[in-house]
C-alpha positions as CSV (number, residue, x, y, z in Angstrom):
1,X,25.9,36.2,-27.1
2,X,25.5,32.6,-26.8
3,X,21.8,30.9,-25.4
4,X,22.0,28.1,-23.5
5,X,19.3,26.2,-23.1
6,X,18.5,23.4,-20.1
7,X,17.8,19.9,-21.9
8,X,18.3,17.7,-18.9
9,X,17.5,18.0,-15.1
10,X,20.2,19.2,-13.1
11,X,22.7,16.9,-11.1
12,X,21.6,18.4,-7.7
13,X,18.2,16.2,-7.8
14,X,18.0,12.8,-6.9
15,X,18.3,10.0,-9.6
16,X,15.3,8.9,-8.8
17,X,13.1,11.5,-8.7
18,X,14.5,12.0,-12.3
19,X,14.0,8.5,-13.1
20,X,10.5,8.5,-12.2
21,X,10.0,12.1,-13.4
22,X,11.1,10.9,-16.9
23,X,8.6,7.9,-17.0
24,X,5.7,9.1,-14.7
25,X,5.4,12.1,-17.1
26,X,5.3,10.0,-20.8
27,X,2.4,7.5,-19.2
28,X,-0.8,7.3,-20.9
29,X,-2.0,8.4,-17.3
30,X,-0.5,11.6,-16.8
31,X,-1.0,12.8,-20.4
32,X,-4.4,11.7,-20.6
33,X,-5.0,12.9,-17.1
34,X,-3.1,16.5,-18.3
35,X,-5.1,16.7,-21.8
36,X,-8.6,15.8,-20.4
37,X,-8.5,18.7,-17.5
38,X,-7.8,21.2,-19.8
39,X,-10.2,20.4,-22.3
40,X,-12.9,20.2,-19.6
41,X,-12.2,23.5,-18.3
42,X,-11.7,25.3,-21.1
43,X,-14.6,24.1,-22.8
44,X,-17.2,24.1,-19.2
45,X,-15.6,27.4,-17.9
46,X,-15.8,29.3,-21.5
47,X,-19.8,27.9,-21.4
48,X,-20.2,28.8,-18.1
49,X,-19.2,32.2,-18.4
50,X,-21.1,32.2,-21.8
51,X,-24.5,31.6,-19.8
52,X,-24.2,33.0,-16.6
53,X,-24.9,36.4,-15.4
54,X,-22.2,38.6,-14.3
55,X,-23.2,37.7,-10.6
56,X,-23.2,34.4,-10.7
57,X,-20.5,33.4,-13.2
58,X,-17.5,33.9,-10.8
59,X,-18.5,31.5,-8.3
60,X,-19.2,28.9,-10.9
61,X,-16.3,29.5,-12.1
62,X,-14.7,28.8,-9.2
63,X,-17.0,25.5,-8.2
64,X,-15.3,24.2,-11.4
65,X,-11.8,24.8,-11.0
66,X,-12.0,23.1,-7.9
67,X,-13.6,20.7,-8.3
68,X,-11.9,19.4,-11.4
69,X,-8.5,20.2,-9.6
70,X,-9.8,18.0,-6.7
71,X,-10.8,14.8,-9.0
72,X,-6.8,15.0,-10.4
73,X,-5.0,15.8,-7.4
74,X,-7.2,14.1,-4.7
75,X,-8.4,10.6,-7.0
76,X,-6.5,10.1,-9.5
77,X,-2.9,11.0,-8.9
78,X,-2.5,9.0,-5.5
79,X,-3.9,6.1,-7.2
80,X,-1.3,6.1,-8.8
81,X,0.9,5.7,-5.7
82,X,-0.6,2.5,-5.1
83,X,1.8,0.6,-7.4
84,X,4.8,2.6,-6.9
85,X,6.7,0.6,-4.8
86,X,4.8,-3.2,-5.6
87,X,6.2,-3.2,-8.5
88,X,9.6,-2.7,-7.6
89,X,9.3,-5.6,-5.4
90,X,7.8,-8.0,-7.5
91,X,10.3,-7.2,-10.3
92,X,13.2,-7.8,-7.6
93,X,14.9,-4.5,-8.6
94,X,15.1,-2.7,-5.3
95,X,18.6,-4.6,-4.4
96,X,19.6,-2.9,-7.7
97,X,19.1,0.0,-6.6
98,X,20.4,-0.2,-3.6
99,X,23.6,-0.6,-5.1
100,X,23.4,2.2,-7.1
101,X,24.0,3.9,-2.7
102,X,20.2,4.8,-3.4
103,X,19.1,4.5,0.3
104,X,15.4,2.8,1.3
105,X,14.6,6.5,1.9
106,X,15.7,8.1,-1.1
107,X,13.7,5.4,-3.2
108,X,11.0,5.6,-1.3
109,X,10.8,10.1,-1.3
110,X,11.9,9.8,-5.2
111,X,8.8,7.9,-6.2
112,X,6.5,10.0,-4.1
113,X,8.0,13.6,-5.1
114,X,7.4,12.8,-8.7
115,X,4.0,11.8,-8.5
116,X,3.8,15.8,-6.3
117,X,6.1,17.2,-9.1
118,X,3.2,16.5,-11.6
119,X,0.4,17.4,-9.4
120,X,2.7,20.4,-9.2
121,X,2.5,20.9,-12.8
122,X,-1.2,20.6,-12.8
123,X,-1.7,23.4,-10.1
124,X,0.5,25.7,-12.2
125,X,-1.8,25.1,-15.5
126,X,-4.6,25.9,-13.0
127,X,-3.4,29.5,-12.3
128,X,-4.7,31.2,-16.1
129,X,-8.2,29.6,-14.9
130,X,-8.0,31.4,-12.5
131,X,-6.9,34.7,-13.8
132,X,-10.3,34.4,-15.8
133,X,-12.2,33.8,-13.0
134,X,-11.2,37.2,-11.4
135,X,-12.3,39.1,-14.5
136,X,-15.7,38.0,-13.5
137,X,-15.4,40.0,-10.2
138,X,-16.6,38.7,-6.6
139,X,-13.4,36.5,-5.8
140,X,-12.2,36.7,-2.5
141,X,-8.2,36.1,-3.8
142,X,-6.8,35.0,-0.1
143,X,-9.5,32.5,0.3
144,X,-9.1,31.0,-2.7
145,X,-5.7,30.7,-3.1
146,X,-5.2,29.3,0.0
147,X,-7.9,26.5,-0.7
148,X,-6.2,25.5,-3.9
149,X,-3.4,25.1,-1.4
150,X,-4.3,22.8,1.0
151,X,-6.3,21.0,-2.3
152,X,-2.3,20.3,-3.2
153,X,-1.2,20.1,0.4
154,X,-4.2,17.2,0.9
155,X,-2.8,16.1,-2.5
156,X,0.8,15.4,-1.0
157,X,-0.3,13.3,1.8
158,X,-2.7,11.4,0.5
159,X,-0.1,10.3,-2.2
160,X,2.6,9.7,1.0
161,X,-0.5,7.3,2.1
162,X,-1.1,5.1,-1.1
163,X,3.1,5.5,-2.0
164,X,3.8,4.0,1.6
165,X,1.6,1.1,1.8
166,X,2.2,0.0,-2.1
167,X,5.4,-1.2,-0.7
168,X,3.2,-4.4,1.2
169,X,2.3,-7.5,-0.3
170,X,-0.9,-7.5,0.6
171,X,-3.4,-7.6,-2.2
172,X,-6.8,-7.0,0.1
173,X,-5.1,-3.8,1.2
174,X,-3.9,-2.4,-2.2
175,X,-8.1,-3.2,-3.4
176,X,-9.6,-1.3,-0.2
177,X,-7.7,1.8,-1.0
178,X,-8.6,1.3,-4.4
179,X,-12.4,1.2,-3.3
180,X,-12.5,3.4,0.2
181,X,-9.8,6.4,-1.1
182,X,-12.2,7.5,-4.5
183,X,-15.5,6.9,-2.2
184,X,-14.5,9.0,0.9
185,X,-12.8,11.3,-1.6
186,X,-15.9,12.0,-3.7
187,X,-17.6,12.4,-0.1
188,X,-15.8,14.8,1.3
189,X,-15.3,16.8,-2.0
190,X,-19.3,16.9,-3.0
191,X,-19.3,18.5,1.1
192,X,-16.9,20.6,0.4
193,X,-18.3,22.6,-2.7
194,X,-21.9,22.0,-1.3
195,X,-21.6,25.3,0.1
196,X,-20.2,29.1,-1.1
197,X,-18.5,29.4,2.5
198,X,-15.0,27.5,1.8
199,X,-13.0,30.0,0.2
200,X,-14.7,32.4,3.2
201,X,-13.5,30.1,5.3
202,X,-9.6,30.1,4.2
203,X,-9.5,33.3,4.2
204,X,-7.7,33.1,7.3
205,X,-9.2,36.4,9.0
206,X,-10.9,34.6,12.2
207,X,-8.9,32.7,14.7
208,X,-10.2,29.4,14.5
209,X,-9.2,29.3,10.8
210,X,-6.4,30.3,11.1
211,X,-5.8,27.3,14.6
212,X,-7.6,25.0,12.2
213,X,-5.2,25.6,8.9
214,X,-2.3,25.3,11.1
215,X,-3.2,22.2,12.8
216,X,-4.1,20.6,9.0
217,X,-1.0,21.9,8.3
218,X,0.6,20.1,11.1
219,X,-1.5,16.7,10.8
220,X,-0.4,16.1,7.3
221,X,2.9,16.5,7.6
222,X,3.1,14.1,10.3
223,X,0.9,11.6,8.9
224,X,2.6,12.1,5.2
225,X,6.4,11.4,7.3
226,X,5.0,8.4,9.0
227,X,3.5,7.1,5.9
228,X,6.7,7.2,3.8
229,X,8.5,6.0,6.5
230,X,6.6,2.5,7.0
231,X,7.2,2.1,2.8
232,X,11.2,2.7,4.1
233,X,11.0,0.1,6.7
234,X,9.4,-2.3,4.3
235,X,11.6,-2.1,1.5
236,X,15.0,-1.2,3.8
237,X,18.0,-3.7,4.6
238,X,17.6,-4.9,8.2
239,X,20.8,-3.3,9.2
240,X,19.3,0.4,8.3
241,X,17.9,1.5,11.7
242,X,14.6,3.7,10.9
243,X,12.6,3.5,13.9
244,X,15.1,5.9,16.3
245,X,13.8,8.5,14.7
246,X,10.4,7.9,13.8
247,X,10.2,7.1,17.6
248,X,11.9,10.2,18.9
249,X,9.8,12.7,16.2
250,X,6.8,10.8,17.6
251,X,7.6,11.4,21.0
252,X,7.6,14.8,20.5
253,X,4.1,15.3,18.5
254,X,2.3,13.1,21.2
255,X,3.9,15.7,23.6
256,X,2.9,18.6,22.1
257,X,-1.1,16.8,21.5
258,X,-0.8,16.0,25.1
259,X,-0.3,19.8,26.1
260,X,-3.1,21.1,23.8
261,X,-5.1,18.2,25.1
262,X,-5.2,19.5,28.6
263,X,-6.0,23.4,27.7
264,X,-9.0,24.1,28.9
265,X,-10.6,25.3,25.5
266,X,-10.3,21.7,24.2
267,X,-13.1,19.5,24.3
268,X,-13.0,16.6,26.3
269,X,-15.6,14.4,23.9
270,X,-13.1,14.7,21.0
271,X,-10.0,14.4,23.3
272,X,-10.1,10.1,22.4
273,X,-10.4,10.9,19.1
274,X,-7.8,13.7,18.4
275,X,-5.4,11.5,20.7
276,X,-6.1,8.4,18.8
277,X,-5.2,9.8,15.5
278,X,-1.7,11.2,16.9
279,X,-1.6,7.2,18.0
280,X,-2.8,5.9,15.3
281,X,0.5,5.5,12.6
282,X,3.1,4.8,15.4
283,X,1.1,2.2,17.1
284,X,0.9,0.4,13.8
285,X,4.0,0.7,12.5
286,X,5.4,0.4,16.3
287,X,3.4,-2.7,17.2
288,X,3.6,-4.5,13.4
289,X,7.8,-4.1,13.0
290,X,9.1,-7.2,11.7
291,X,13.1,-6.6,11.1
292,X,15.3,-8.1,13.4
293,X,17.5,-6.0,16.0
294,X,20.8,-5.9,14.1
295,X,24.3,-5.8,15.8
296,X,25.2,-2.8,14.3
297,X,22.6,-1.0,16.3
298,X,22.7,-2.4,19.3
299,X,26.4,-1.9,19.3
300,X,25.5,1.6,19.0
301,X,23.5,1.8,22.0
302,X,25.7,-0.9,24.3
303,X,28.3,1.7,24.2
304,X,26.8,3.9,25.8
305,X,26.9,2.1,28.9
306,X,23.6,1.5,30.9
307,X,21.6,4.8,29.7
308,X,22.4,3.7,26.4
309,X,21.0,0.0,27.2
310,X,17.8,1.5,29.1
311,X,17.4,4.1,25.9
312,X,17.4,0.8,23.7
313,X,14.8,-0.8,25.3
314,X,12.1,1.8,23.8
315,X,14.2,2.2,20.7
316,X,15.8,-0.3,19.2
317,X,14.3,-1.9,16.2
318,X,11.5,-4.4,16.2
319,X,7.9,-4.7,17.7
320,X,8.9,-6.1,21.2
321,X,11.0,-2.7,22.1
322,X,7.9,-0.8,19.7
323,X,5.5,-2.1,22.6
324,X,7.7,-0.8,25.3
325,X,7.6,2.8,23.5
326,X,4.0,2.7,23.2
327,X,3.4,2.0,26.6
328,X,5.6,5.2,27.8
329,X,2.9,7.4,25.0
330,X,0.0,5.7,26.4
331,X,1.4,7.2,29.8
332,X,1.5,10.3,28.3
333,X,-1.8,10.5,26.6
334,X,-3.4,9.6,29.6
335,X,-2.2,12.7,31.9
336,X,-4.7,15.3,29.3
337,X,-7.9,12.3,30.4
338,X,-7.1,13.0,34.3
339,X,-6.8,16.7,33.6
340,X,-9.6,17.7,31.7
341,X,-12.6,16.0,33.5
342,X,-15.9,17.3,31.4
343,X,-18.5,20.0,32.7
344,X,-20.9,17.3,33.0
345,X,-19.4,14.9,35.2
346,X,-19.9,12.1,32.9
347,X,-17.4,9.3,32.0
348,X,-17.7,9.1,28.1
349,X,-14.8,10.3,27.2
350,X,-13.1,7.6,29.5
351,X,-14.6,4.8,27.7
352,X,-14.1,5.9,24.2
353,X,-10.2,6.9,25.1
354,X,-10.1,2.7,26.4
355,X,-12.0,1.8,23.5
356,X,-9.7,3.4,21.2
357,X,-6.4,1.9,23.2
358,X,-8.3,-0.9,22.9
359,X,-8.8,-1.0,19.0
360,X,-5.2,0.2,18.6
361,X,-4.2,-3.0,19.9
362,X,-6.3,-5.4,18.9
363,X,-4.7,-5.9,15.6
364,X,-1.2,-6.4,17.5
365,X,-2.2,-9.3,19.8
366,X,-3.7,-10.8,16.5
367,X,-0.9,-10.7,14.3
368,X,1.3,-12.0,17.5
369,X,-0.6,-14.1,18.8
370,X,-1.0,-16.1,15.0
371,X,3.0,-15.3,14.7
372,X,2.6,-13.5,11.6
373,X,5.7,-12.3,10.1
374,X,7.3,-10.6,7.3
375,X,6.3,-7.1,6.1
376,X,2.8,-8.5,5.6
377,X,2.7,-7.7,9.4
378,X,2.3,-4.1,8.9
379,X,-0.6,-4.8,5.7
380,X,-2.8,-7.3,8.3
381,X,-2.6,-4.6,11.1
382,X,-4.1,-2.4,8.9
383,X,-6.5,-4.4,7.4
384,X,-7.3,-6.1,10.8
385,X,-7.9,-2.9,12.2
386,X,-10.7,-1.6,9.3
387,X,-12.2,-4.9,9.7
388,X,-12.7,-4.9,13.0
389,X,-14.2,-1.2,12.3
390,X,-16.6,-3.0,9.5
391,X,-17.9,-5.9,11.6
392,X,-18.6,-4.1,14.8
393,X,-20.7,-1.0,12.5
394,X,-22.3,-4.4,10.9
395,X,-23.0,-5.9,14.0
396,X,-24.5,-3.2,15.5
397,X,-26.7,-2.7,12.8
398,X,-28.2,-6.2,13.1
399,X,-28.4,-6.1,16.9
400,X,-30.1,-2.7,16.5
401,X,-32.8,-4.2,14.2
402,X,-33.4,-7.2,16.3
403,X,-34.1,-4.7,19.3
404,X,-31.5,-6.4,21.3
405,X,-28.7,-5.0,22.8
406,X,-27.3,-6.9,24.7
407,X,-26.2,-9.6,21.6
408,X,-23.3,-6.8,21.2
409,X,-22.0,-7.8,24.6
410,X,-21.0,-11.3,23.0
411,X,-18.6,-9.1,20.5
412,X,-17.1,-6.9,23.0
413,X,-14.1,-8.1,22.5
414,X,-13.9,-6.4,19.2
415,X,-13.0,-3.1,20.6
416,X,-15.0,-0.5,18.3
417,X,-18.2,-2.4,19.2
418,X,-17.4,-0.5,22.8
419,X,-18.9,2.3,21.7
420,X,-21.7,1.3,20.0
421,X,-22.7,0.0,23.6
422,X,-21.9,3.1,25.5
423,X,-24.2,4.9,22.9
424,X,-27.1,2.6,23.2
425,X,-26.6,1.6,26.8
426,X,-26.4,5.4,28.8
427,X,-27.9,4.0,32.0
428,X,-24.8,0.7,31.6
429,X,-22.1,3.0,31.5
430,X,-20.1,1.9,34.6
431,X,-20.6,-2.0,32.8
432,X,-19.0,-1.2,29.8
433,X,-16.6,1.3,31.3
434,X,-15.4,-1.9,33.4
435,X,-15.5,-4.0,29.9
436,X,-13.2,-1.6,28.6
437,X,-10.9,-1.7,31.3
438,X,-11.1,-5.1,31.5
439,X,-9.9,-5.8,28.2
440,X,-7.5,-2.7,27.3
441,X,-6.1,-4.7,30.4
442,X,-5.9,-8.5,28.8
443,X,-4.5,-7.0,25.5
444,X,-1.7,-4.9,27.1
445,X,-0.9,-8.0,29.7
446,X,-1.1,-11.0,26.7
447,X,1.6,-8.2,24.1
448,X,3.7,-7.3,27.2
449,X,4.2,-10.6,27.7
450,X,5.1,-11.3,24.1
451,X,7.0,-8.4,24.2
452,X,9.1,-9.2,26.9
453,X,10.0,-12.5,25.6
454,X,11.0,-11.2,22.3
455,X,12.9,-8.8,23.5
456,X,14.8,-10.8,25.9
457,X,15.4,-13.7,22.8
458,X,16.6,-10.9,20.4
459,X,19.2,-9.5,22.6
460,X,20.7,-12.9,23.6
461,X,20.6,-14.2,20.2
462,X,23.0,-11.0,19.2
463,X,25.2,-11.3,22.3
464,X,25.7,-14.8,21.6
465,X,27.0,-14.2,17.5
466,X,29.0,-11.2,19.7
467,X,30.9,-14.3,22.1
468,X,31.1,-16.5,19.0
């Protein structure tokens, strides 16, 4: 009987993902990167197991794998993202492929599932560390295993993050991931493995680990689709119509956040915050779109008669109808602030949900107000919106040490610096509660205005090519 062996990957996955499987996996990177964790873990978890006592070898065991796992799949394979689709651009290949009927999306997926596919392959060589590790007794086997998979999980969106943006020109951006993704990283994995409790914790046999997994769960696959499709829209032909959907799906999860927002059991001081990440990717994709409204699209709406036209308005392409969607999910998000009034009877959570809006939008009257355009629109929102995060934590600091507060009302337009007054300022609250009003107000009034004109010029423009 005749063997046949598999030499090639099959025809059923995407050319790119075997294009980039082929290459990703020869690098210096990933072999290096592949060589070094299993030397360290061999050599460490052997030692370890060497010196320690029967009782404490398994959770050191354990501290390692982790925490060597973490370094690969939580550093140093989404760094690697952050070139993925730069360099594509700069070496003018992407209308190659393109003709190859690659679409923006399949590129875009292809690049990030094979930097996954390895992390993949790292998690598998993982699994005879951890067969050693149970030897040594004292593992609780759901915990762990279901850490290691939201380690991966993490893994996958975080590389959707770095593979999304690398699609912008934008230099500064590309060097504060470099800089903020290892720092925060190494933060949040030295808390992490501070403590024995983790793998207690994901062992999913209380209820609010088992609500908190799901809503992770939840959270980064929204974040990782939004974040692979802003590196679609930046390296799409105009006439390729990507914001219908990332609308519509958007619509939906701000929905459901609104719901769980007004339950009782949700707490109203987080209730800005939690909203404000569900906000936070379509605003700036939303508010930062720079491709035209093509005729294809519209066509596709016009024919629809007038629902079709008043549908387009929040839908079409382009930041001008992106502004009119984000006013109908700031509509929303607001009904879960008049519901769920705190225990208290204070206002805080008012004024951090305007400061918030406020910060969200800050970035878009810059970039329209300076007529920036180009996908370097959807870079400087970004970076516009950590440095206004930056400045107002710096400026607090300085007013805090010159015992003077009330320098920080000169800054108030710089929306984060909002809440560094409502902290410092308890018996001001109705002031800056009217300050954030006030200029939530200015910024919505100066983009609607924008907005309104673009929108108008955009549809004119396409209806007069349509008489020509």
């Amino acid at each position: 009987m005749k063997v046949e062996f598999l030499t090639d990957f099959p025809d059923r996955l995407s050319p790119m993902l075997v294009k980039e499987l082929r290459q990703g996996m020869r690098t210096k990177a990933f072999v290096g990167l592949f060589l070094t964790l299993q030397i360290i873990l061999g050599v460490i978890l052997l030692s370890a197991g060497a010196a320690a006592s029967s009782d404490e070898a398994g959770e050191k065991i354990s501290s390692i794998i982790f925490i060597m796992f973490s370094i690969a799949v939580l550093i140093i394979q989404p760094m690697r993202g952050i070139t993925a689709l730069s360099s594509e651009v700069k070496g003018n290949t992407i209308d190659m492929m393109v003709l190859t009927r690659l679409s923006a999306w399949r590129i875009v997926t292809g690049k990030w599932a094979s930097i996954v596919s390895q992390s993949a392959l790292l998690l598998v060589t993982i699994i005879p560390y951890l067969i050693l590790r149970y030897f040594f007794g004292g593992m609780n086997l759901v915990g762990e295993i279901v850490f290691l998979a939201v380690l991966f999980l993490s893994s996958t969106t975080l590389t959707a993050v770095t593979v999304g943006l690398s699609a912008t020109s934008s230099v500064i951006l590309r060097t504060l991931l470099l800089i903020a993704l290892p720092f925060f990283l190494s933060l949040g994995v030295g808390r992490s493995f501070g403590g024995s409790g983790m793998s207690t914790y994901f062992a999913l046999d209380t209820e609010d680990s088992r609500v908190f997994l799901s809503i992770y769960l939840a959270a980064c696959a929204y974040l990782g689709f939004f974040m692979l499709s802003i590196g679609t829209s930046l390296i799409a032909p105009y006439a390729e119509n990507h914001s219908t959907l990332r609308r519509l799906i958007s619509l939906v999860v701000t929905i459901i956040a609104a719901v769980l927002g007004s339950m009782s059991f949700t707490d109203t001081d987080a209730l800005p915050f939690f909203l404000t990440l569900v906000l936070l990717p379509v605003f700036a994709i939303s508010l930062s779109e720079f491709a035209p409204l093509a005729a294809p699209t519209y066509r596709k709406f016009a024919k629809r008669g007038a629902l079709g036209q008043l549908a387009g308005l929040f839908l079409f392409p382009g930041w001008a109808s992106g502004f009119f969607f984000c006013l109908v999910l700031i509509a929303i998000s607001a009904f879960p602030f008049l519901i769920n009034q705190p225990s208290y009877g204070g206002q805080d959570h008012f004024i951090y949900g305007l400061a918030c809006l406020a910060g969200l939008l800050f970035p878009a009257v810059i970039i329209n107000t300076f007529r920036i355009n180009g996908p370097q629109r959807v870079s400087n929102y970004v970076v516009i919106l950590i440095g206004s995060i930056v400045l107002s934590t710096v400026l607090a600091a300085i007013t805090h040490s010159l015992s003077n507060e009330n320098l920080l009302w000169l800054f108030c337009w710089i929306p984060p610096t909002l809440m560094f007054l409502e902290e410092r300022g308890r018996s001001s609250d109705d002031k800056v509660m009217y300050a954030s009003l006030v200029i939530c107000i200015i910024y919505l009034g100066t983009l609607l205005l924008r907005a309104v004109y673009a929108y108008r010029k955009s549809i004119m423009d396409i209806r007069a090519h349509s008489d020509s």
